[in-house]
C-alpha positions in Angstrom: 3.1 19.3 15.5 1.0 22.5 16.6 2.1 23.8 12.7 0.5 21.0 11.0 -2.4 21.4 13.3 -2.7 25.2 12.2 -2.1 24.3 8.6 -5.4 22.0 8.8 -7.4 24.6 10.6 -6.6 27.0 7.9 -7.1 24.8 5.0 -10.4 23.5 6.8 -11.8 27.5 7.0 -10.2 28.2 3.3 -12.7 25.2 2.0 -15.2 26.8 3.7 -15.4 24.9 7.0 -15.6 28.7 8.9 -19.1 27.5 10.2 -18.6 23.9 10.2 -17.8 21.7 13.3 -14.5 22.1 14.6 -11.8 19.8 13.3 -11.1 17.0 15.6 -9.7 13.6 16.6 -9.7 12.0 19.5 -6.8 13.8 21.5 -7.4 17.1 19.7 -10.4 19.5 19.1 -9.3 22.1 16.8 -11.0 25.8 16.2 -10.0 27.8 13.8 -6.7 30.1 14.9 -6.8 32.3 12.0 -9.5 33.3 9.5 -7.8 34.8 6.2 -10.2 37.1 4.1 -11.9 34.9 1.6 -10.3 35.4 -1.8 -13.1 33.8 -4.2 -11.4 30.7 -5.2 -10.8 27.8 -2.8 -7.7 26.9 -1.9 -5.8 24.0 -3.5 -2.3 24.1 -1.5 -0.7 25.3 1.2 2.6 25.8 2.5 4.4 27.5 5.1 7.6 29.7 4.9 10.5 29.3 6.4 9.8 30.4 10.3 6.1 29.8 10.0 5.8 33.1 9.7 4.0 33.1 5.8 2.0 30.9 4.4 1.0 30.6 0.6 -2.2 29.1 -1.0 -2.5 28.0 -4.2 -6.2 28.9 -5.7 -8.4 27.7 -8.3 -8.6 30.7 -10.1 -5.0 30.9 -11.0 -3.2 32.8 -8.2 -1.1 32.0 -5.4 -1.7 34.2 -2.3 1.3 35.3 0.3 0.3 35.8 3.3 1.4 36.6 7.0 0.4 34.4 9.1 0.6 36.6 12.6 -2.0 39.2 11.5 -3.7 37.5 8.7 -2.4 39.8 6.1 -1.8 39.5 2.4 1.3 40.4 1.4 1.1 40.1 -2.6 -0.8 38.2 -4.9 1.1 36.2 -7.8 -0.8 35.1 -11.0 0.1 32.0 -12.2 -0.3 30.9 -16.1 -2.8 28.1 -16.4 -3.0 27.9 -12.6 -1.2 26.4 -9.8 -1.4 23.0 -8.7 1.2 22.9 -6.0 3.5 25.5 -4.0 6.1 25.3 -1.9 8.7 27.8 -0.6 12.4 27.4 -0.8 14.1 27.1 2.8 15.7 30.7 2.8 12.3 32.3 2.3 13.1 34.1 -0.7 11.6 31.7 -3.3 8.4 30.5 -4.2 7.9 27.7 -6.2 4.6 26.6 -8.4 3.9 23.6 -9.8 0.9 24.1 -12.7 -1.5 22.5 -14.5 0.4 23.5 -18.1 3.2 20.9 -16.8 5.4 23.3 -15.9 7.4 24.7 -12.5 7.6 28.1 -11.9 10.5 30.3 -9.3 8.9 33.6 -8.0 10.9 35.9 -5.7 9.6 36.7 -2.7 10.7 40.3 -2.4 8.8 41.5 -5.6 6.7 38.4 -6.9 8.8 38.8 -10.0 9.2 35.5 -12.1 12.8 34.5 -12.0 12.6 31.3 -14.5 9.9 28.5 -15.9 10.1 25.4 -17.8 8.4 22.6 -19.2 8.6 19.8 -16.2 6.1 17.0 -17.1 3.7 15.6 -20.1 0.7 17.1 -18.7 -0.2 18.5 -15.0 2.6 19.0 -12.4 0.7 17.4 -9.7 3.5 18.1 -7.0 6.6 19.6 -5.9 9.1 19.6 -3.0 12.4 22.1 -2.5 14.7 19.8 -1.4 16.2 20.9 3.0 19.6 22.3 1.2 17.0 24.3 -1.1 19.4 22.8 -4.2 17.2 20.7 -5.4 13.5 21.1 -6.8 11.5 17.2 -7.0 8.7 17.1 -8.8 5.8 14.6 -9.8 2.6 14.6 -12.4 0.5 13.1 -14.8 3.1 12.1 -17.2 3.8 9.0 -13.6 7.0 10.2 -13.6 9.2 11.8 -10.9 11.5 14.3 -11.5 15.0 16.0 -10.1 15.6 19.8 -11.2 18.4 21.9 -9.8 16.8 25.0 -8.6 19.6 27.1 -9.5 19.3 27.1 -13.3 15.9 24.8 -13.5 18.5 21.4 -15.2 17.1 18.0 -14.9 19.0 15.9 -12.7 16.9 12.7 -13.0 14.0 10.9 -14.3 12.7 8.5 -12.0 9.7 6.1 -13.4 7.9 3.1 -12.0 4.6 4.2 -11.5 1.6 3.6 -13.2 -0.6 6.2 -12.7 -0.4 10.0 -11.7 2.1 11.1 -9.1 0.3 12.9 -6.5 3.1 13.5 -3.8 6.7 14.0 -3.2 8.7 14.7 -0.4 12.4 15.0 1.0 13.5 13.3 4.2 14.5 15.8 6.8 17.7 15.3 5.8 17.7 15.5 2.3 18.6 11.7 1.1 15.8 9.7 0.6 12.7 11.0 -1.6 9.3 9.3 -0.9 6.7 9.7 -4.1 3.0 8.4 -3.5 0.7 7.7 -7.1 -2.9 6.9 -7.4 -2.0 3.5 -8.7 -1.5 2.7 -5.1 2.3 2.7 -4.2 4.5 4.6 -2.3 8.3 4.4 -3.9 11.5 5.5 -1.6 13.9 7.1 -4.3 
């Protein structure tokens, strides 16, 4: 899809890929659409709001930049304790959530960047997170190999899922909300 195709442009000219030969495979050749300001940290994550009209990066240095993706324009800048690992918004737009590398998840509001809650999610790094499509539900998965289920409302664990071995890099919702797919580094993909 032409947004996933944007998405890799932008993360390929946030890793500093501006001068670098255009992304390509063998249907495709991509250039750069947009060229954010760099922010002196390389990005880590991205994700797009609802609309895929904002986009947010997570950074090395401990921030997580809004921006608008139709004139390349930052919108706020949100400092995250410890650092973010992962970010992701909630469907309505008017959430951001931040995974971190102090094991816990963080809810921002949009409007203001104002934190709304935090907890302790994980033994060690919060590798990733996913707002579930009815933006209920927050998964989550990290060092500890476990995956998690939070209710976004009020930050409760729903569920403890285990089985892998190693770190859980990846989670993700199905489109429609009832199956949950985490991917480890020991080598397995589990459908929760």
């Amino acid at each position: 899809p032409p947004t996933k195709l944007l998405a890799a442009a932008l993360l390929l000219a946030a890793c500093g890929g501006r001068d670098a030969t255009p992304l390509a495979t063998p249907d495709v050749v991509l250039h750069p659409a947009h060229l954010f300001p760099a922010t002196g940290s390389p990005g880590r994550e991205l994700a797009f709001g609802p609309g895929d009209s904002l986009l947010a990066t997570s950074g090395a240095d401990g921030t997580v930049r809004l921006w608008r993706v139709a004139n390349d324009s930052l919108v706020r800048t949100i400092h995250v304790p410890g650092g973010a690992t992962s970010v992701v918004f909630t469907p309505d737009g008017r959430r951001v959530v931040t995974a971190g590398y102090d094991g816990e998840i963080r809810v921002w509001r949009f409007a203001d960047g104002s934190l709304e809650r935090a907890w302790a999610a994980h033994g060690g790094t919060v590798w990733t997170i996913e707002v579930s499509p009815d933006g209920g539900r927050i998964a989550s998965g990290g060092e500890d190999r476990m995956v998690k289920l939070w209710r976004l409302a009020d930050g409760a664990l729903l569920d403890t899922l285990g089985g892998h071995t190693r770190n859980v890099w990846r989670v993700r919702f199905s489109p429609d909300g009832h199956w949950l797919a985490s991917g480890s580094f020991d080598r397995t993909l589990r459908m929760w």
